[in-house]
Structure formats: C-alpha cells, structure tokens
N, C-alpha and C positions, 0 to 999 in steps of 0.2 A: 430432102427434108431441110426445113429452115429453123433456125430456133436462135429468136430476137430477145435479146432480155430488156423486160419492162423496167424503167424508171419512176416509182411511183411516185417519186420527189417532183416530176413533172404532169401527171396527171390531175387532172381537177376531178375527172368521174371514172373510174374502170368499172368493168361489169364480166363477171366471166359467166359462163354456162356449162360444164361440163356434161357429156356426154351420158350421165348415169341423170343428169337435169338438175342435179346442185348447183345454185346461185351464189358466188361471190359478190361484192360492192363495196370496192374502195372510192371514198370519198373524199380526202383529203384535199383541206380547206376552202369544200363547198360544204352549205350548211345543207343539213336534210330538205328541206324546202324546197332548195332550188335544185336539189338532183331530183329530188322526185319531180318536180316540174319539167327537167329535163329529158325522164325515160317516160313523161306521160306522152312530151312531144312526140319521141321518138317512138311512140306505140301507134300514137296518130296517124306517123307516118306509112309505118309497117302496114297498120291497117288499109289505109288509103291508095298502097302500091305504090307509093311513090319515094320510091328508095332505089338508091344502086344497086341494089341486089335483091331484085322483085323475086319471089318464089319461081319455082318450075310449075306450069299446071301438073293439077290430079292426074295421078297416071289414069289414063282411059284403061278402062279393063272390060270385058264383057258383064253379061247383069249375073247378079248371084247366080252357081250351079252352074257355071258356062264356062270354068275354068279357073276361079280364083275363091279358094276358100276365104282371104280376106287381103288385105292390101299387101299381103309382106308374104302369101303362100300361092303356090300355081298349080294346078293339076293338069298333068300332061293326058294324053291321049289314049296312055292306059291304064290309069286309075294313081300314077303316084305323084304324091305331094312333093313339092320342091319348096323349101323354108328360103327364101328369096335374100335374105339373112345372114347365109351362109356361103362358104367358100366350097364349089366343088374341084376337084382332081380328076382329070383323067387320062386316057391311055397315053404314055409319054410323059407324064409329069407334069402336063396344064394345069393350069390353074386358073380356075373358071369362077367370076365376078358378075351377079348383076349391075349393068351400066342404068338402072334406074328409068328405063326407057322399055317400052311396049313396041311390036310393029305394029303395021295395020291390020294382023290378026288378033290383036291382044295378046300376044306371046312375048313373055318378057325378053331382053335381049340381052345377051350375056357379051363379054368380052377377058381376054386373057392380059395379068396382068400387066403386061406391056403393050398392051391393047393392038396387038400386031392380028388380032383375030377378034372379028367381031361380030356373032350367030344371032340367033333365036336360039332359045331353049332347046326347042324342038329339034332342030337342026345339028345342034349339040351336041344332044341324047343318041341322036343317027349316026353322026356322024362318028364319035369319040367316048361311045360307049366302051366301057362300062365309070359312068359317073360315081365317084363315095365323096362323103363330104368329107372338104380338107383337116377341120376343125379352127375354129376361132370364125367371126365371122366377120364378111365380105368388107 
C-alpha cells in the first residue's frame, strides 16, 4: 500500500472520485472556466480512447440465461448464483477473488489473493469445495 500526501498548494485542478461515486474538485487558482474547459478535454479524451489508461473491454459473457444473471452475478452448473462482488473462502483458508476476466467458456476466473492460484470458477467450486463468502467484498 502507498499513501502520497497531496499538496494542494501545488495543484491547479484535483478531481477525486470516490468509490461510493462522490465527486471532489479542487481548483485552486484556476477560474471555473478553465477547469471546466479542462475535464471537457479530458472527457474527450476518455471518450475517444485515447488515454493512458484506455478501459478493459466488456467482459464477453454468454447471451442472457446462459450463465450470467447480470455483469456482476454467474450461475454455475447447478443452479447457484455466485455475486462476482464478493470474497469467497474455502477449504484451507483461501481466499478467492474475481480477477475480472472470463475464459473462453464465459466462466469468470477467479484468483487467490496472492494470486499464486489462478482457476475458473468452475474449477474452483471442484476443486476446493465447500466455498461461503468471506464477507466484505472482492
């Protein structure tokens, strides 16, 4: 974990986003005009893909009913929902994370938090059953 303390005596625009989607915006000693001028660019950009940090594509997933009740839940093979969301545990104290990634079956792919194990769901569930969820999420 890194934790940099901001200078806002040297910032002309900050912008934060927090994780719940509350917007910060210090401006200090740019006038409104030109910051908004500045995150229209900057939306431009985002829009256009043309940023150091272009998005991931859509996870592929199969079509509705084929295993994903919605972008964030999976249904395995024998009818249970997996909240994609969530931290699972299981036999031995793993601790099992989706890595935000599908294989070529559309099965999300999970890894442990030191990422020394890196499964499908599926294989998972097989393997290191019995999965509960850790609580707090992934």
């Amino acid at each position: 974990m890194s934790i940099e303390l901001i200078n806002l005596d040297r910032m002309l625009l900050l912008v934060g986003i927090e994780t719940d989607g509350t917007i910060t915006v210090h401006s200090r000693g740019l006038c409104d005009t030109r910051a908004a001028a500045a995150l229209r660019d900057i939306a431009d950009r985002l829009e256009a893909g043309s940023t150091p940090c272009p998005c991931t594509p859509a996870v592929p997933r199969p079509a509705a009913g084929r295993g994903w009740l919605s972008d964030l839940v999976w249904v395995d093979g024998t009818g249970r929902a997996w909240d994609l969301r969530e931290s699972y545990q299981s036999v031995g104290g793993l601790l099992w994370r989706w890595t935000g990634r599908v294989n070529e079956h559309g099965v999300p792919v999970m890894s442990t938090g030191t990422g020394a194990h890196v499964q499908p769901l599926d294989v998972v569930r097989a393997l290191y059953s019995p999965l509960v969820v850790a609580g707090g999420r992934g």
